[in-house]
N, C-alpha and C positions, 0 to 999 in steps of 0.2 A: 543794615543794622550792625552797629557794633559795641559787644559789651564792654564793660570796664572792668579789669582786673587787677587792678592797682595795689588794693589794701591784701589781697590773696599773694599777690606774687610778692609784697613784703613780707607779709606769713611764712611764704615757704621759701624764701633766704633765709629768712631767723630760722627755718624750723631744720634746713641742712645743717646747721653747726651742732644741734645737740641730739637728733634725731638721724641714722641712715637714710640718704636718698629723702631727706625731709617727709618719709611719710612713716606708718604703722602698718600697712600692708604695700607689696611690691606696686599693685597696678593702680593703687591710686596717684601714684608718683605720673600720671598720664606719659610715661615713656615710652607705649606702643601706638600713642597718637600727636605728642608733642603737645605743648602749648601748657599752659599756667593752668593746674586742679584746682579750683573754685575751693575756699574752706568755707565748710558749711558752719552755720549760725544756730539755725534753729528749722525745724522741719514742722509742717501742720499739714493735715490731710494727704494730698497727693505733691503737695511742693515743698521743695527744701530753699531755703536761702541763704547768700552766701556773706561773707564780710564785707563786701564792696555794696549790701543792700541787692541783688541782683537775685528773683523768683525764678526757680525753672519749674516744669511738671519735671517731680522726676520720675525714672520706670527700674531705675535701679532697688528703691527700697530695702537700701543699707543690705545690699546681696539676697535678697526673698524672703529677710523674716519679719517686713511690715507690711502683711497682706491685708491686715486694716487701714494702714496709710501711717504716715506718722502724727505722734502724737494723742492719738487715739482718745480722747477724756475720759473713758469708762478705766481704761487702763492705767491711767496716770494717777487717777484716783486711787487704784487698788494700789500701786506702787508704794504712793505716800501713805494711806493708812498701813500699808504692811512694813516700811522701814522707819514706821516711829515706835514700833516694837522690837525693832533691831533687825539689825541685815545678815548676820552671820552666828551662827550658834556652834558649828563645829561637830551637831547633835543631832539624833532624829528627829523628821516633825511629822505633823498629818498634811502639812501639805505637800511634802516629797508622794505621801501616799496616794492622796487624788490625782497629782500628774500623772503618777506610774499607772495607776488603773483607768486616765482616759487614754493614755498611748494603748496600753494593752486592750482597752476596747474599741480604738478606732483599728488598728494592724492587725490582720487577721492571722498572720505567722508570728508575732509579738506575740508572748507566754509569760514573761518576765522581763524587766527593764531597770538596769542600773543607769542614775544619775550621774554624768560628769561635768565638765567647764566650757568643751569646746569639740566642735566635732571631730577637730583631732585626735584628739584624747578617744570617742568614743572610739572612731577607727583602728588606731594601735591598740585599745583597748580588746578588739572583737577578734580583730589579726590575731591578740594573745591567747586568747580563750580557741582558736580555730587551731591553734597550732599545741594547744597544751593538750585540746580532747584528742587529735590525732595522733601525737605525737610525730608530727610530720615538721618541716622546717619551711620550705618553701609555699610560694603562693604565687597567685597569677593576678593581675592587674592588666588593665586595657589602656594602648598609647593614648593620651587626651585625655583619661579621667584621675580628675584628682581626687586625693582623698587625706588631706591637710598636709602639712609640713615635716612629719616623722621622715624616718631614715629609709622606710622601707619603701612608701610611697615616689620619692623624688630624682626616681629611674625614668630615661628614655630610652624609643623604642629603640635610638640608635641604627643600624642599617638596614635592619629589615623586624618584622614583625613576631619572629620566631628566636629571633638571634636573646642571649643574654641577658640583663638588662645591664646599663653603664650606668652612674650614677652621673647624673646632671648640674650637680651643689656640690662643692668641694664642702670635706666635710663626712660625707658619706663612705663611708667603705665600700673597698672592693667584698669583701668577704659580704655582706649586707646587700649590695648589687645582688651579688652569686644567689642569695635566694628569692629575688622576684625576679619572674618571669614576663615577659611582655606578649598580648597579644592583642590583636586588633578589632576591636568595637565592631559589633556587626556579622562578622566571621567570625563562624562556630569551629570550621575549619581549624582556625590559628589554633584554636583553645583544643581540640582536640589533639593534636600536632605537637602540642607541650606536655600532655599528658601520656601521649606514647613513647616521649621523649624522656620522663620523669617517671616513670613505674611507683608508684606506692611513696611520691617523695613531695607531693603538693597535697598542702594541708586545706587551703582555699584559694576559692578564687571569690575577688571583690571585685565589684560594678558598680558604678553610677546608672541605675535601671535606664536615667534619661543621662545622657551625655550632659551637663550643663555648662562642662569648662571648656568647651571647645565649641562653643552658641547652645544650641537647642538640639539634640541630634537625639530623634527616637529609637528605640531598639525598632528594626525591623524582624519579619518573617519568624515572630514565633522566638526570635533569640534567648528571649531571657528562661523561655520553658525550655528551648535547649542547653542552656546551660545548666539549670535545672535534673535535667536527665544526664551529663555527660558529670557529672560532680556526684552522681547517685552513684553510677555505676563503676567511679575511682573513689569512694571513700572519701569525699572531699566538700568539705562544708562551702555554701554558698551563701556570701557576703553581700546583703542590697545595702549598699551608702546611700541611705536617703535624706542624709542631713541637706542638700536642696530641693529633695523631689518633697519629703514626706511632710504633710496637711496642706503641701502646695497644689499638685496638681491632684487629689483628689482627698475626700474626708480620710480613708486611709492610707493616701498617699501611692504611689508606684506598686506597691505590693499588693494592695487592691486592684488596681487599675487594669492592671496587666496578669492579676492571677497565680505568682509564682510564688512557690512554696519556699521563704528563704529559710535558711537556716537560723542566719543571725542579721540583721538591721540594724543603720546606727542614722542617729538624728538629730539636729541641731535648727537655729533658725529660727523657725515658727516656731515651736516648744517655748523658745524663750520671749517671742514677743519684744526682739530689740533687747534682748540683756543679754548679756552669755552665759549660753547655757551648752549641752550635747546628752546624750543618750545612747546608750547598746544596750540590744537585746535580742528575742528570738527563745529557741525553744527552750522548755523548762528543763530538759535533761540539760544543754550546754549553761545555761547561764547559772546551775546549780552546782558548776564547778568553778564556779568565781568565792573569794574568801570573803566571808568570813567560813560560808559552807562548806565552797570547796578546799583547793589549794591553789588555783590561779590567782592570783594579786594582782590588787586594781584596787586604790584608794586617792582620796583626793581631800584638802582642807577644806574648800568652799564649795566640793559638790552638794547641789539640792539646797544653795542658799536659798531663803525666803524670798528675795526679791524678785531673782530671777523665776523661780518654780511659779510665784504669783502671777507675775506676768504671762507666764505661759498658759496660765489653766484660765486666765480670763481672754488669755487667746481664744484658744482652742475653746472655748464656749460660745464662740461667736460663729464658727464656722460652722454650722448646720445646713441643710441641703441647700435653703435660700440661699446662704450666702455663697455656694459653690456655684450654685445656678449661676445666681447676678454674676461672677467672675468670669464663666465661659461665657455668659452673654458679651460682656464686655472687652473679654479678650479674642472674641471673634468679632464683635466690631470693628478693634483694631485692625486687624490681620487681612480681614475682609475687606477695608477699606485701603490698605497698602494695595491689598492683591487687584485691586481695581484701578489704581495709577499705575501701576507694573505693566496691567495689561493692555492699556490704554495706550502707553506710549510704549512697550516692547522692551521694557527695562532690560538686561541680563539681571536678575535677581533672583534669588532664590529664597524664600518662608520655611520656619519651621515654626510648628506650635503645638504644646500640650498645656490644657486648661489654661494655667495663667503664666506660661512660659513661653520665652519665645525668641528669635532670632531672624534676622534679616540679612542675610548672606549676599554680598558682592561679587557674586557668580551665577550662571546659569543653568550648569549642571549641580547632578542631584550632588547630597552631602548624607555619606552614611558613616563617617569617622575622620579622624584628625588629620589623616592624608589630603583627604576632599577639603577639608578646610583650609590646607596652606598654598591651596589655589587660588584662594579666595583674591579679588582683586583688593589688596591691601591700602593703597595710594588713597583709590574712590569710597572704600569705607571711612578711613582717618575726613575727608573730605566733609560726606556724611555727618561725622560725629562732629563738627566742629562747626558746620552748618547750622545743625541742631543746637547746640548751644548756642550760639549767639543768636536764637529765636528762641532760648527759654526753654529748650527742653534737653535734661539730660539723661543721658542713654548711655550703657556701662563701654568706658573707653579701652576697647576692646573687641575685635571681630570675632575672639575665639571667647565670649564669654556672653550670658542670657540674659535679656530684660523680661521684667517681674509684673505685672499688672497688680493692681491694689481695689481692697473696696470701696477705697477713697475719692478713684478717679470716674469721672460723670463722663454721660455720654456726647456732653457740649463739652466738655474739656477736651476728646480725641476728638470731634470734629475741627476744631481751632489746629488740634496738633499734624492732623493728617492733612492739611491744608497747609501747615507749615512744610509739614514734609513734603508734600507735589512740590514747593518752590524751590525748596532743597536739590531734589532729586534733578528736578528742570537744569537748575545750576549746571548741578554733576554732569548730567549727559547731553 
């Protein structure tokens, strides 16, 4: 089977002359897997379609925030009755206020929650507020998780896990390197190791509770209540990014899931239901030093627009147990149904999954952080990934990044799909 890419790959000739790299985010440019990125057209339920007329199932779901599927009609409806009253006021509403009080009722460390644009934004935002209540400068981040585009995030671990951090994007300062720290997902070790190193000088430390930018990678052995306890006992606020985990893999997200008292949370994605959106928050002593109350600043022109905020709460009204149920049902079908071609024929493969996240690693050993991942057999995943498209079904192009399950996709759709995939895999090995 071979698909036509024709009308896309004139797309993205025209779209490199006035656009970098013809795209709006790095990895849809498919540079870590080759071959011509499909431009999407229009999306309905579980498939998106592209300009060349060509349907895939997709499992990306515009990066996890269409856990209804796209297109949704309860929510398109709400869209258009809410932007024929206007899409931007500049001003408070009531429905900034509903959102903020179902986050704060689904997150059970969520006390308070400021609206922003993007989950960048909430991240630099919480990073501010972590270093303003300390007074502290520094902070720790773990090699493989991201947490958007700011200056402070876009460090690698560089030589080892302990070491400095270098900045990676020119662009970046050294002095801005000098205060993030790198340590390594999983090992609580590292993270202790920076703070005996840093006395009284790390203001937080931020996590992706689930690794998502490096596939699917869970915290093992209790990790995130150790960090928990090693950030109690240095004065040091702890940071859950759950702008991919959080209404994704549980009604509260990772912070329920797992139990851990954060200090401060930031989220994006689902809130917004496909529009951008982002959030910080956490306890009501930190986030009552944000201005207008406090003196930390943090403002924005089209935070808590109407469009976006609506889309969010008619999200989030749809997730109720049923629908979390149906997702693990269905994202254990999938996973369940891999792990039974895997074992059948003896793949080297390796699964991760939480509720409706997940990754499919081309290797045989385990994977507890970004190290383990750049094992991964790189060649036979790209393979994989391009196998699967040209059968319809698109999967994030990407070995170090998670596919998304939606309420959109049926249980005859992943039978069709996992039967594609045995002839996929047959191919590969």
């Amino acid at each position: 089977m071979s698909i036509n890419f024709e009308k896309s790959q004139s797309l993205f000739n025209r779209a490199q002359q006035t656009i970098p790299g013809g795209v709006n985010s790095p990895v849809r440019a498919f540079k870590g897997v080759g071959g011509t990125p499909p431009f999407i057209t229009k999306g309905q339920g579980p498939y998106i379609f592209d300009a060349d007329g060509n349907r895939f199932v997709d499992f990306v779901g515009s990066w996890g925030p269409l856990i209804l599927g796209h297109a949704h009609p309860e929510i398109i409806t709400a869209i258009q009755k809410i932007a024929q009253k206007g899409t931007s006021f500049g001003a408070p509403t009531e429905l900034e206020i509903e959102l903020a009080e179902m986050i704060v009722e689904r997150v059970p460390s969520a006390e308070m929650v400021r609206l922003v644009n993007s989950g960048t934004e909430a991240t630099m935002s919480a990073v501010r507020v972590a270093r303003g209540v300390t007074g502290r400068d520094k902070m720790v981040k773990f090699d493989g998780c991201y947490h958007g585009h700011g200056d402070s995030f876009l460090i690698a671990a560089g030589s080892g896990a302990l070491t400095l951090g270098e900045p990676n994007s020119p662009g970046v300062t050294k002095g801005t390197a000098a205060d993030t720290l790198l340590a390594q997902f999983n090992d609580i070790e590292s993270v202790k190791t920076l703070f005996q190193n840093n006395p009284d000088q790390i203001a937080c430390v931020i996590v992706e509770p689930i690794n998502g930018n490096t596939g699917c990678i869970p915290p093992q052995n209790d990790f995130l209540l150790q960090l928990r306890e090693v950030c109690s006992a240095n004065g040091a606020l702890l940071i859950l990014d759950e702008v991919m985990t959080g209404f994704r893999v549980a009604r509260g997200g990772a912070n329920e899931l797992y139990g851990v008292d954060a200090d401060l949370l930031t989220f994006g994605k689902v809130i917004g239901g496909g529009m951008p959106i982002g959030a910080y928050g956490g306890k009501r002593e930190f986030m009552e030093q944000v201005s207008p109350v406090g003196p930390i600043y943090q403002a924005g022109t089209l935070s808590g627009n109407p469009v976006a905020v609506t889309a969010g709460i008619e999200t989030l009204k749809r997730l109720d147990k049923l629908a979390y149920d149906k997702l693990e049902s269905l994202s254990a079908y999938w996973s369940n149904g891999l792990q039974t071609i895997i074992g059948k024929n003896g793949y080297p493969l390796t699964q991760h999954r939480v509720g409706s996240m997940f990754t499919l690693f081309f290797t045989d050993h385990s994977i507890r952080n970004t190290q383990d991942v750049a094992h991964c057999d790189i060649h036979q995943f790209n393979r994989w990934f391009h196998g699967m498209l040209e059968n319809g079904v698109y999967l994030a192009p990407s070995q170090y990044e998670a596919g998304f399950m939606s309420l959109a996709h049926t249980y005859e759709i992943l039978d069709e799909t996992l039967a594609k995939a045995e002839a996929v895999l047959g191919e590969i090995f």
